[in-house]
Each structure stands twice: as structure tokens, then as C-alpha cells.
N, C-alpha and C positions, 0 to 999 in steps of 0.2 A: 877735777872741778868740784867734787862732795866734799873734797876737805878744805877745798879755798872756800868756800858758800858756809860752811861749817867754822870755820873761823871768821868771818864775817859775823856770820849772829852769834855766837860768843862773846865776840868784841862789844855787839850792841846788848848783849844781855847781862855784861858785866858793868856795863854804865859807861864804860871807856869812850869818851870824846877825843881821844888824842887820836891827831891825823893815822891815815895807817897809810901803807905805800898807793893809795888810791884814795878818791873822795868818798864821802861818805856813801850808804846805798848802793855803792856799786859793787853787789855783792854777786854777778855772774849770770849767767842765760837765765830766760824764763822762756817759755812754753816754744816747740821751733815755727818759724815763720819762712813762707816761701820767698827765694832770693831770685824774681824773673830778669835775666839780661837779655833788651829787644835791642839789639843789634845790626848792622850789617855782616859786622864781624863775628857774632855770636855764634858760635859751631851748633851745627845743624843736629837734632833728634839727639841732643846731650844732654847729660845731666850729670851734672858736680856733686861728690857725696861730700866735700870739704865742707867744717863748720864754718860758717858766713857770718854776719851781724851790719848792721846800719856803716859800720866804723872802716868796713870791709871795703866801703866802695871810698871810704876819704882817704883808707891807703891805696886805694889803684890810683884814684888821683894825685896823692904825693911822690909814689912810686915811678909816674909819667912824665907828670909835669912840673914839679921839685926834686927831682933826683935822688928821690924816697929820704930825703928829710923830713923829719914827722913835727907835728906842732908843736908836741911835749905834753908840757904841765898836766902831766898824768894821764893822758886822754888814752883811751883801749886803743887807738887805729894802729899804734905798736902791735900789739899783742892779736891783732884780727887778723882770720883767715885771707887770703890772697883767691881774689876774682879773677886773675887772671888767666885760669885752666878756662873761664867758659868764654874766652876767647882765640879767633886764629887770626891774627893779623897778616900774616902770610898768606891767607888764600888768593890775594890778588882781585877780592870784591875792594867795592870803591865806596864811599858813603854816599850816601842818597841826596844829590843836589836838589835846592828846591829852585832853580834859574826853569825859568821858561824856555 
């Protein structure tokens, strides 16, 4: 990750405008941020050490409900961690209906 963040401001410190295999800026993690899954499904007193990001949860949802075709045009949800360790969909809980 130091050498890809490192070639990023290289690229902006040499003046280089030419596209690079990603848009501009998107030169890698900043500071980490808690990733909470409130669940039914959620496994119980867990916790996932895998590296997450925003992008993580648009590939669970490509991975579910697109048959993990990703959108493309460069977007990191390729490249993101997988949320799906902090789930167990086999426990046999049900989702929480809101019917009266």
C-alpha cells in the first residue's frame, strides 16, 4: 500500500496529468474508520480484522444481487475487502418483519 500511495504523489509531484490505471486522488486508505454490520444475520460478539472501506459494502451488494459483476469504470469495489465474514446466513434467524 506505501508504494502504491508513493507512486501516486510522484505522479502528482511530477505534474503528470495523464490518466493512471485509476482517477485522479485516489491515492489509497486514510486514517481507519469503524465498519458496524447491525444485522440479523450479523455473527454475534465478532469482529472482522479484514481491511473494509465504503466500496466494501457496494461489492456485497454486487456479489448478492448481480452475480458479483462490478460496475467498472475504475471504481475500487473490485479491489475492496469482502464483508461477508461478518455474516452467517445459515444460522437460521429470519429478518425482522415489521407486519403487525
Amino acid at each position: 500500500m506505501i508504494q502504491y500511495l508513493t507512486h501516486c504523489l510522484d505522479k502528482k509531484a511530477s505534474g503528470n496529468t495523464q490518466p493512471m490505471e485509476v482517477y485522479q486522488d485516489r491515492c489509497g486508505y486514510d486514517p481507519r474508520l469503524i465498519l458496524l454490520a447491525i444485522s440479523p444475520f450479523s455473527k454475534a460478539n465478532h469482529i472482522d480484522h479484514r481491511i473494509t472501506d465504503q466500496t466494501s459494502i457496494l461489492r456485497f451488494i454486487e456479489d448478492n444481487w448481480l452475480g458479483g459483476q462490478r460496475i467498472g469504470d475504475h471504481s475500487l469495489d473490485a479491489k475492496a475487502g469482502s464483508v461477508a465474514g461478518m455474516f452467517d446466513f445459515n444460522s437460521g434467524r429470519k429478518p425482522v418483519s415489521n407486519s403487525s
